[in-house]
N, C-alpha and C positions, 0 to 999 in steps of 0.2 A: 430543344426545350431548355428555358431558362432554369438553373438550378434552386430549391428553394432558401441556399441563402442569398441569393437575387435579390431575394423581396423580405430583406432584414437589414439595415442600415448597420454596419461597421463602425461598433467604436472600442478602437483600441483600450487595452486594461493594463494598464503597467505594469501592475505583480505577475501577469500571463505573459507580456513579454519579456519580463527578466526570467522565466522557465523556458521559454522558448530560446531565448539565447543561451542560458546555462546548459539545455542539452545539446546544444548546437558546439557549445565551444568546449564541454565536459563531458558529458552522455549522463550529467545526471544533475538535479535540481534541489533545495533545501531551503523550506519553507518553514521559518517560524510562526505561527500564530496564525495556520492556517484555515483553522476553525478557531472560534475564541473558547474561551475557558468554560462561558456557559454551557455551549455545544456540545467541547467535551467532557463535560459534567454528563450532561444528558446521554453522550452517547456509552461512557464509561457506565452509565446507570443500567441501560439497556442491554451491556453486556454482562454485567454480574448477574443480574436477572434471571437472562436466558441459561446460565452458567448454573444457578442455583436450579433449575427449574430441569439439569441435567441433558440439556439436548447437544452439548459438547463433543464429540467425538477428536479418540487421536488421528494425529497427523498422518501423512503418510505419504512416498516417496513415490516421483513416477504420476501420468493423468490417470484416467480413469479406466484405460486398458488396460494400464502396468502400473498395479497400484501396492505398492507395498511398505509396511510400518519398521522402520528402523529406528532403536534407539539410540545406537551407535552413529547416526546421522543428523537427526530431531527429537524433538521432545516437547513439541508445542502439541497444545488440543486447539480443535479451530471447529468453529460453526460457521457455515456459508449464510451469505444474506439473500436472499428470492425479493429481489426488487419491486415484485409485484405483489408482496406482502409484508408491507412494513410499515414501521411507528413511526410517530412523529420527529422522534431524533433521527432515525435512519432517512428520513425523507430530505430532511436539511443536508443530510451526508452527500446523498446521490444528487440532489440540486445543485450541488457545489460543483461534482465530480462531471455531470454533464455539461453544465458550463463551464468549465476547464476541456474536456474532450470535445466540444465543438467551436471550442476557439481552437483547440490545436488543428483539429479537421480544416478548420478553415483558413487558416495562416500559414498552417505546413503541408497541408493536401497527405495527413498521413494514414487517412481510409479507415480508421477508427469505428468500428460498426459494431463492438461488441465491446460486454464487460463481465469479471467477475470479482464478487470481492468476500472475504470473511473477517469473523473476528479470531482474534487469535490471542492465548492467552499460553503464555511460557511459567510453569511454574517453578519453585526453585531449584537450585543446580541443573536446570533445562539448559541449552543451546541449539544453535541449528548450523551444522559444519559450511564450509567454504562449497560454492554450489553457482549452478547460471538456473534462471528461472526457464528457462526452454526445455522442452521433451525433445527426444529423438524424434518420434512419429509429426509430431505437431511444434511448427512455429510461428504460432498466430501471437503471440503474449508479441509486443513492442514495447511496453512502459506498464515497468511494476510501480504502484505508489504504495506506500506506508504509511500510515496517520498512529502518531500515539497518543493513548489515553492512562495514560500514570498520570496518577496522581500528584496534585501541585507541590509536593515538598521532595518528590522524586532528587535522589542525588547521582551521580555522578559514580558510588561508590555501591548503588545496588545490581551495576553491571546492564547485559543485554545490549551493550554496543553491536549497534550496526556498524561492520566494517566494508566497505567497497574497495575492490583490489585494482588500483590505478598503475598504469604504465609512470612505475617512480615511486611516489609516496603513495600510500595507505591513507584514505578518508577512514576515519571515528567520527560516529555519529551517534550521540546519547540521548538515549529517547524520552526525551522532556515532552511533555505532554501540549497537545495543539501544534507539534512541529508533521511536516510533511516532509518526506524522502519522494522522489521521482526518479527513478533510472532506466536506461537500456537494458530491457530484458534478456537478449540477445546476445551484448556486447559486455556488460560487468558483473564478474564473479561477486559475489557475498555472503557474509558470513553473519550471525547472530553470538555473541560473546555466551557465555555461559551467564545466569543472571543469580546475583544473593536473592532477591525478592522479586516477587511474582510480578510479571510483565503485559502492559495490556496493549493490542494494538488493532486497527481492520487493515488489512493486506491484502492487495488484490492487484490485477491489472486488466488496460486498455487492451482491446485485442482487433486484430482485422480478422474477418472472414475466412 
């Protein structure tokens, strides 16, 4: 049986294959301006929203057998997104993220058949300690993404650096708003800096079966 991307004509996307090669030669990717500014307007809107609206819950350590809340470890609140109930910004989000995960499916054969993602909102003096995104019980996560949505004048000096812990140097990665983070779930430690002002991001990952 012919597979159904058989009957979908192949055309390479340039910004897909410089992710594909950056995990290839790094284990992890970084995308400037990977929604544009209006998108993340829209999607920053959608998160204060649901955030006023109190359906926020904290963080919490561990999947959903082993689920527990340490401050000592995090301090983010996060709302999940149910894909099959969502607005108009959210829909651009997941259009995006699916055409990113069935180009990779398709160029890397990396069996991609599932997702999850939330918003996530660190408020101040929050962090999230040095950590791998994998459970003991479960290691379906393969590539965590990060989208942030701070706001346009975001500096440098309100914290919330994403750190990835490389074989040598240390990536910093400052969460300007419309940049993408992509890494190996599995394979790099990271960390979330302590933040002076409140931090907005959706976080989530590509999962196999």
């Amino acid at each position: 049986m012919n597979s159904l991307f058989d009957a979908i004509p192949f055309v390479e996307n340039p910004l897909y294959e410089r992710i594909v090669s950056d995990i290839s030669l790094q284990k992890y990717s970084i995308v400037d301006g990977f929604f544009s500014e209006d998108e993340v307007i829209a999607l920053r809107h959608s998160l204060l929203l649901k955030y006023e609206e109190d359906t926020f819950k904290k963080s919490a350590i561990g999947n959903k057998t082993n689920e527990l809340v340490k401050k000592a470890v995090r301090g983010d609140i996060i709302l999940w997104i149910d894909e099959q109930v969502i607005n108009t910004a959210e829909q651009v989000f997941f259009t995006k993220i699916n055409d990113l995960k069935d180009y990779l499916n398709r160029t890397c054969f990396l069996g991609i058949n599932q997702k999850e993602f939330h918003y996530a909102i660190y408020p101040k003096s929050t962090y999230y300690k040095r950590h791998l995104d994998t459970f003991q019980n479960d290691d379906r996560r393969k590539l965590s993404v990060v989208c942030y949505l701070n706001s346009e004048d975001w500096q440098p000096e309100n914290g919330g650096e994403l750190v990835l812990y490389l074989d040598g140097e240390d990536k910093v990665i400052y969460p300007f708003p419309g940049k993408v983070v992509i890494f190996e779930s599995q394979i790099l430690e990271h960390e979330v800096k302590p933040v002076n002002t409140q931090r907005l991001s959706i976080t989530g990952w590509l999962k196999t079966r």
